[in-house]
C-alpha positions as CSV (number, residue, x, y, z in Angstrom):
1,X,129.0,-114.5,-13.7
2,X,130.7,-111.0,-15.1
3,X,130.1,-108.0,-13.6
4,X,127.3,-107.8,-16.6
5,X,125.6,-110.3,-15.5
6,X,126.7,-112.5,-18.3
7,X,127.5,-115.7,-17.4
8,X,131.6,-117.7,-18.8
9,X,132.5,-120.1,-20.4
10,X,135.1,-122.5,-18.8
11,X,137.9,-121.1,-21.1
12,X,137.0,-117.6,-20.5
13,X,140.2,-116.6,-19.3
14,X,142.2,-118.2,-22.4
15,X,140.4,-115.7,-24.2
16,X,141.2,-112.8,-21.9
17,X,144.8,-113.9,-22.6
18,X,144.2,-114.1,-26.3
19,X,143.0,-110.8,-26.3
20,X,139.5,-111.6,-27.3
21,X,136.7,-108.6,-28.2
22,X,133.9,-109.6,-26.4
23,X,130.2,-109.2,-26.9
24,X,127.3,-110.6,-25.0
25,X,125.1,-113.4,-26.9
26,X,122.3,-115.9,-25.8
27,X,123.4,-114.5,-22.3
28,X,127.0,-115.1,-22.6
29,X,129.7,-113.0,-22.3
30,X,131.6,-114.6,-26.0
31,X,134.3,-113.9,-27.6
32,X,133.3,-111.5,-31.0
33,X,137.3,-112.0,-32.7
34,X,140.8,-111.8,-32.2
35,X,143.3,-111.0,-35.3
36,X,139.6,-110.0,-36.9
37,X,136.5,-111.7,-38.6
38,X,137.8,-111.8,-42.0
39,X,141.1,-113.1,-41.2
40,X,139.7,-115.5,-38.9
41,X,137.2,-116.7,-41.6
42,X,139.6,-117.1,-43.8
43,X,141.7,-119.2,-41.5
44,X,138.5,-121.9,-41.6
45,X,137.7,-121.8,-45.1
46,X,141.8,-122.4,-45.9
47,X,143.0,-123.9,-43.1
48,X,141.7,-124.4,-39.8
49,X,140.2,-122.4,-37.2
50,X,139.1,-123.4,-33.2
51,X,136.2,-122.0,-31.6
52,X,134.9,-122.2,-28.2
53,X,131.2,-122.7,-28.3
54,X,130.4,-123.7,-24.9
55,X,127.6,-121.6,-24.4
56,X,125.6,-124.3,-26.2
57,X,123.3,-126.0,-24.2
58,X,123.3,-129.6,-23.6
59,X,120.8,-131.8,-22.1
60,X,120.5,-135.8,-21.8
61,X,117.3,-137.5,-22.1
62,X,117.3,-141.1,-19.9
63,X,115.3,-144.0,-19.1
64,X,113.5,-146.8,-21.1
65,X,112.1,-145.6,-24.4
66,X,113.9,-142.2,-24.2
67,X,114.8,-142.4,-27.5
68,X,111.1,-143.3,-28.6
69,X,110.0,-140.2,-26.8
70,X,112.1,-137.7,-28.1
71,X,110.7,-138.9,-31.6
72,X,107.7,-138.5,-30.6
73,X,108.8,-134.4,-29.9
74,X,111.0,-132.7,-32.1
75,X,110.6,-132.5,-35.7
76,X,113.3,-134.9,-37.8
77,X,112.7,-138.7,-37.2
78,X,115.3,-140.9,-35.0
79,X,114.5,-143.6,-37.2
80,X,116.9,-142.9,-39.5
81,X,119.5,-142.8,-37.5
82,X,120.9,-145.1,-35.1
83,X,123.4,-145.1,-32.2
84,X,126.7,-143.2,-33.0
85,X,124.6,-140.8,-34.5
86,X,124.0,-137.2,-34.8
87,X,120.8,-135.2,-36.7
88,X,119.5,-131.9,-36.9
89,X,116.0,-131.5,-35.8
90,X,113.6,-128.8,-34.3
91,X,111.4,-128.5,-31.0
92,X,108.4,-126.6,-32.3
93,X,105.2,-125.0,-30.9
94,X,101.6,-126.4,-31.3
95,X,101.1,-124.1,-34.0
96,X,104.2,-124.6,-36.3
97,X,106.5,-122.5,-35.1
98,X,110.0,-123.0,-33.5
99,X,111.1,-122.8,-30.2
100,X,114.6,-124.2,-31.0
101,X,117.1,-125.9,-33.6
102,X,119.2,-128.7,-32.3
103,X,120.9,-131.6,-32.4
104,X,120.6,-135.0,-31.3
105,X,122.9,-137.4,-30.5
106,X,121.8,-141.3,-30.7
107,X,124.1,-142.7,-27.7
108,X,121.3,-145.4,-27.2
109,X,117.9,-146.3,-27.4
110,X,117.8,-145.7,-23.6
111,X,119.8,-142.1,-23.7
112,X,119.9,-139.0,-26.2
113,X,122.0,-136.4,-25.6
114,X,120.6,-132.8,-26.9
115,X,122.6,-129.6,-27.7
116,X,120.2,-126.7,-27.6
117,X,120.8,-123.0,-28.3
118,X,122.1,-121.2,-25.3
119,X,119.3,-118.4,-24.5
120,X,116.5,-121.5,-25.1
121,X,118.2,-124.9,-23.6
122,X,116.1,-124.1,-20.3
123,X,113.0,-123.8,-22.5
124,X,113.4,-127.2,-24.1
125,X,114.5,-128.8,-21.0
126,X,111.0,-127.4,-19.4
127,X,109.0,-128.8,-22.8
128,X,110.3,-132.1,-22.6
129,X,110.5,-132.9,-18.9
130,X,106.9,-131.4,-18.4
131,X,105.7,-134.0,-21.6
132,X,108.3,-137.1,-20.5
133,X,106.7,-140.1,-18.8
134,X,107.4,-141.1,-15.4
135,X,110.2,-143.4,-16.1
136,X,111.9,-140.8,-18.7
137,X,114.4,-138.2,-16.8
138,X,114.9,-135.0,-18.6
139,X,118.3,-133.2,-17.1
140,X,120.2,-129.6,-18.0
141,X,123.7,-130.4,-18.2
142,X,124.6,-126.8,-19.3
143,X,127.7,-126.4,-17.5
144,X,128.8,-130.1,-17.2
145,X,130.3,-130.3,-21.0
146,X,131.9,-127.8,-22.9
147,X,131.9,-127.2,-26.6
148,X,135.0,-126.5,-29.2
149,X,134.3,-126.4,-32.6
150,X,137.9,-127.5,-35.2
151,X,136.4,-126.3,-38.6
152,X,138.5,-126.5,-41.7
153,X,140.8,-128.3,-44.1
154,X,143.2,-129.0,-41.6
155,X,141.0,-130.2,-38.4
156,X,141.7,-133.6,-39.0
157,X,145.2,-133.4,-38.9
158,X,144.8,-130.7,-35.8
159,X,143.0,-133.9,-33.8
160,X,145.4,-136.4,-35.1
161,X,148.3,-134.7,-33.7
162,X,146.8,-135.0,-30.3
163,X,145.6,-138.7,-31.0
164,X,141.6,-138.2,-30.9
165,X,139.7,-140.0,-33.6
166,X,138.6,-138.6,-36.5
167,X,137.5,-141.4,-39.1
168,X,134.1,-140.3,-38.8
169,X,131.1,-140.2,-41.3
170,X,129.5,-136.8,-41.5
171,X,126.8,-136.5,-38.6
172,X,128.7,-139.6,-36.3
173,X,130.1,-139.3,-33.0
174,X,132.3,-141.5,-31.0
175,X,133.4,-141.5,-27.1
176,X,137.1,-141.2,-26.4
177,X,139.6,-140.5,-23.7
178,X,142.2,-137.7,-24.1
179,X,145.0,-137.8,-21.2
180,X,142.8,-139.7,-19.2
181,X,139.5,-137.1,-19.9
182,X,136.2,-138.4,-21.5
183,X,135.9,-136.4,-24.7
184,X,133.1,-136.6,-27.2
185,X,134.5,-136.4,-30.8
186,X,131.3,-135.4,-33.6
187,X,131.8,-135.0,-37.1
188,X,129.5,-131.9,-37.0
189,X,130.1,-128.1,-37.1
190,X,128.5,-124.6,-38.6
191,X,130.8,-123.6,-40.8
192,X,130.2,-125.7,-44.2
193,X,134.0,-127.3,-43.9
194,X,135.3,-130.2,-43.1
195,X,135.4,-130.3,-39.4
196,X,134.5,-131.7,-35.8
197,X,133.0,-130.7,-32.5
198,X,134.3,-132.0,-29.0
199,X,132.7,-132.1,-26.1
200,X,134.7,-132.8,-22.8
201,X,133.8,-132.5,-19.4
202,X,133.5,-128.8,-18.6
203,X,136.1,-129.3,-15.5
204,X,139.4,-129.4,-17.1
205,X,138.1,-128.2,-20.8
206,X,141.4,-125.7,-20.7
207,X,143.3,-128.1,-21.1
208,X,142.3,-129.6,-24.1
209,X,141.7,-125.8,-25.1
210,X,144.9,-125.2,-24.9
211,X,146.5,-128.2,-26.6
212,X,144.2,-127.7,-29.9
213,X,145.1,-124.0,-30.0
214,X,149.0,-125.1,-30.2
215,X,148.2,-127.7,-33.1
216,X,145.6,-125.3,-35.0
217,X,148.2,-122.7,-34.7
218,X,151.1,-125.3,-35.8
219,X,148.8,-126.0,-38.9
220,X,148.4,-122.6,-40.3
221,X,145.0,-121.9,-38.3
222,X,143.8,-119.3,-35.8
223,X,141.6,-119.3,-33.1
224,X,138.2,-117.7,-34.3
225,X,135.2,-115.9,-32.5
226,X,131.3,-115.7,-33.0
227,X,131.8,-113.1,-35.7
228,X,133.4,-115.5,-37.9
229,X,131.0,-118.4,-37.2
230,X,128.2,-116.0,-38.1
231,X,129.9,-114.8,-41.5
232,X,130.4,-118.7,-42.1
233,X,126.9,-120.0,-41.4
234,X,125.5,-117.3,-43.2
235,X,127.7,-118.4,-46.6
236,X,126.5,-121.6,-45.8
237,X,122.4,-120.8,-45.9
238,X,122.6,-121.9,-42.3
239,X,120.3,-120.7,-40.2
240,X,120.2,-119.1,-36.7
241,X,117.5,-119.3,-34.0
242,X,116.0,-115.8,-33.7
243,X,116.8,-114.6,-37.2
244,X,116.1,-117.1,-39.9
245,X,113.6,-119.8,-37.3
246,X,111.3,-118.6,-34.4
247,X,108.3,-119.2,-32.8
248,X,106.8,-116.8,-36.1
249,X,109.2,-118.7,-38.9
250,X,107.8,-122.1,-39.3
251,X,110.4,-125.0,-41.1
252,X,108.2,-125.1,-43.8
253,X,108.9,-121.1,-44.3
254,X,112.5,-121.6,-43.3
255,X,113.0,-124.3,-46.1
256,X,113.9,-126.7,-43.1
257,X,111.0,-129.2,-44.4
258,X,113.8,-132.1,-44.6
259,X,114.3,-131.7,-41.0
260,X,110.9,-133.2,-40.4
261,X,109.6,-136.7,-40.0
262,X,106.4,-136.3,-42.2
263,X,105.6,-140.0,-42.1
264,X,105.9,-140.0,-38.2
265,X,102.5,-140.6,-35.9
266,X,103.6,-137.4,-34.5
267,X,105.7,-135.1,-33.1
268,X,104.7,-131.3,-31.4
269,X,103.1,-129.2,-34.1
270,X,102.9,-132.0,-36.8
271,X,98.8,-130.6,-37.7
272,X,100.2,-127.3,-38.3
273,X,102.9,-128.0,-40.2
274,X,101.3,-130.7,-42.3
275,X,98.5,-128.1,-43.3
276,X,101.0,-125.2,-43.9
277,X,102.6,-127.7,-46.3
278,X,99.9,-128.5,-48.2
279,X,98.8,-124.8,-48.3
280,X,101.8,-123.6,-49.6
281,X,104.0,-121.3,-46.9
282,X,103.3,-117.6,-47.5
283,X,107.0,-116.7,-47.5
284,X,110.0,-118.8,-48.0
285,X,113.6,-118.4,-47.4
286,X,116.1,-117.5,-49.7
287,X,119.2,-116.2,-50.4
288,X,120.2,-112.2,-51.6
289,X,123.4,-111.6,-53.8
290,X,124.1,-108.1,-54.1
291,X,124.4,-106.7,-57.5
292,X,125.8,-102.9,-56.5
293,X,128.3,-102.3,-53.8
294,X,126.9,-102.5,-50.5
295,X,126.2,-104.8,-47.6
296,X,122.4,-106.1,-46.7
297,X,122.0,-106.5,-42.9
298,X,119.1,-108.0,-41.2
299,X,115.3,-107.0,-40.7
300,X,115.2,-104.6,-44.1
301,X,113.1,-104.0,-46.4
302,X,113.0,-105.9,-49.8
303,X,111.1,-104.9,-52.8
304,X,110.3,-105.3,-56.3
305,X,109.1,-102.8,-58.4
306,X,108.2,-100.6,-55.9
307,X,106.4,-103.5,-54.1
308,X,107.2,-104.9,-50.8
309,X,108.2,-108.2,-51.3
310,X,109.9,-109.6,-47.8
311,X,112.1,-108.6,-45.4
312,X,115.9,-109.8,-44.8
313,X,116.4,-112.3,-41.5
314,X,120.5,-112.1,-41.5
315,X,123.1,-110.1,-44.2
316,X,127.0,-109.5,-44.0
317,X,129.9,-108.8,-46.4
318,X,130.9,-112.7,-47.4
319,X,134.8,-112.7,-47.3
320,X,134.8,-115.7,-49.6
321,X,132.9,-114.5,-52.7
322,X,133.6,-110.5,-51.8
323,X,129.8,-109.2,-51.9
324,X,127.0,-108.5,-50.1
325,X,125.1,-111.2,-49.0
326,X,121.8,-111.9,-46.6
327,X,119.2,-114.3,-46.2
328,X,115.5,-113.3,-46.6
329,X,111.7,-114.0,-46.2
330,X,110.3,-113.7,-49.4
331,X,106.5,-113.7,-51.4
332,X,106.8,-117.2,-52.9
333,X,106.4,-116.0,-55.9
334,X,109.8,-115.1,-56.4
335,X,112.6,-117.6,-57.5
336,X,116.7,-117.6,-58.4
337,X,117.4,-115.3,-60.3
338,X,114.6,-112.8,-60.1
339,X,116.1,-109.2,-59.1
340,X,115.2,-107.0,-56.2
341,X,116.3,-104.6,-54.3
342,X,117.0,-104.5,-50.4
343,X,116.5,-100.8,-48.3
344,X,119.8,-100.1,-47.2
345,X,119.4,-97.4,-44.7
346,X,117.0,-95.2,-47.4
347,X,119.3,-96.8,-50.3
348,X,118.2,-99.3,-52.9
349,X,120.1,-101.9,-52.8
350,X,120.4,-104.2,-56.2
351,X,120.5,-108.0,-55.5
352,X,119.8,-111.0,-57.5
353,X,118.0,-114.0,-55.5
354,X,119.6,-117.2,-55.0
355,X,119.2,-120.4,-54.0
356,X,121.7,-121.3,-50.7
357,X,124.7,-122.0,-49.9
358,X,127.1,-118.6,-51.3
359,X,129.7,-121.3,-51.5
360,X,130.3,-124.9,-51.8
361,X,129.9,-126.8,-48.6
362,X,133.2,-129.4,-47.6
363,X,131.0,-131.4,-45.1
364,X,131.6,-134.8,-46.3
């Protein structure tokens, strides 16, 4: 732990090295940027950038019919996905809304492997253990894996260079060794590019650290912080736990409805969800493009004619399309390409709604 209280990840020092900015997050001490958002963003959109993201949670889910139960959970339905791979799905409340995004990882019918949000992995890992039956272990493996996220144009070649696989479908995972560590290698990421997420063992993680930072540099690439991953995501519509989904923002007013299994028996707050469906949600998520110069930022005001209209859940400049751009809860009523205007700070704020992504996702 920091002197703050914060807890490290297992690279912490390589950033210290690096020169990191840091900032604390989900209870982490993380590393904000190094040569600067922008240029670090940029370095993932046209090249390649290498994050450290070990503050994710993970958690494994064992015994006979563990992937049945976990179905039977979270929101997004197993069934349509088999071992090797990886889906997005949501552990929600009894009443709709959601406790956590995450993703599951199909290693077999016996075993899933979760990766939680930091600040909420014990939460899920509580849920799940407290509803699992008797044969069905439920285990925090927080600091037993870390996370490093190659995002970009170039990440394939980045993992070539140090022989890992990478002929991977979007959403699949493989296990491999690297220098005689296990190393999970996912074709996933938060960024919208091309790109992979690799999980070793959290004991001798600086190693492999170290090696990708040599071949992302040798590529043209640059090692990024959590400012650019949020400046990505948000191009990207992507949402983040806390901002755009919470235990108030439902997936059916998140536009996250594709996560979710309708035709499943059940899963936690499947009633809810099912009704607020069929009612129609009472806001819905969007995108903002600003019109005027000016930057939206989260939890302000939107309006139309005068008339409160919603409220903004994340907003930053986007280096890629050079504007103003946020995501926001708005009156259903509205659709692309109806104009508002966003209280910036006492100023009005033109912007035009839009459907997300800001830019054109490379995930495939």
């Amino acid at each position: 732990m920091s002197d703050a209280g914060l807890k490290q990840g297992p690279v912490h020092g390589v950033h210290v090295e690096l020169g990191a900015k840091f900032a604390p997050f989900g209870g982490w001490e993380m590393p904000v940027s190094y040569a600067g958002t922008v240029a670090e963003h940029t370095a993932v959109r046209d090249s390649v950038g290498l994050f450290d993201v070990s503050h994710l949670g993970k958690a494994t889910v064992r015994g006979a019919g563990a992937a049945e139960f976990v179905n039977s959970a979270l929101t997004n339905d197993l069934g349509r996905i088999g071992p090797g791979k990886a889906q997005y799905t949501l552990c929600c409340t009894g009443d709709g809304g959601v406790v956590d995004d995450l993703i599951t990882y199909f290693v077999r019918d016996d075993e899933i492997f979760l990766v939680p949000n930091a600040a909420n992995t014990a939460t899920v890992v509580e849920l799940l253990a407290a509803a699992a039956p008797p044969q069905i272990t439920v285990r925090d493996e927080h600091r037993e894996y870390a996370v490093f996220a190659v995002q970009g144009p170039q990440s394939e070649q980045v993992l070539t260079e140090l022989g890992l696989p990478t002929d991977l479908s979007y959403m699949a995972f493989t296990d491999a060794d690297w220098r005689g560590q296990p190393v999970r290698v996912c074709r996933t990421g938060y960024t919208g590019e091309h790109g992979y997420e690799l999980l070793p063992r959290w004991a001798g993680a600086e190693t492999l650290f170290r090696a990708l930072l040599e071949q992302v540099r040798a590529a043209g690439g640059q090692v990024a912080g959590l400012g650019a991953r949020d400046t990505l995501r948000t191009e990207m519509g992507y949402p983040l736990h806390g901002h755009e989904l919470s235990t108030e923002i439902t997936p059916v007013q998140a536009r996250a409805s594709w996560a979710v299994g309708w035709a499943k028996a059940d899963f936690w707050g499947k009633a809810a969800l099912a009704a607020e469906r069929a009612a129609g949600a009472r806001r819905t998520l969007l995108g903002l493009e600003a019109l005027d110069r000016g930057i939206p930022r989260e939890n302000q005001t939107v309006r139309r004619d005068g008339r409160e209209v919603g409220v903004t859940t994340s907003g930053t400049f986007s280096p890629t399309r050079q504007i103003g751009i946020a995501l926001a809860l708005l009156d259903p009523a509205l659709t692309p390409g109806s104009e508002v205007e966003v209280d910036v700070r006492g100023r009005s704020l033109r912007c035009t709604v839009v459907r997300p992504p800001f830019v054109t996702p490379h995930t495939s």
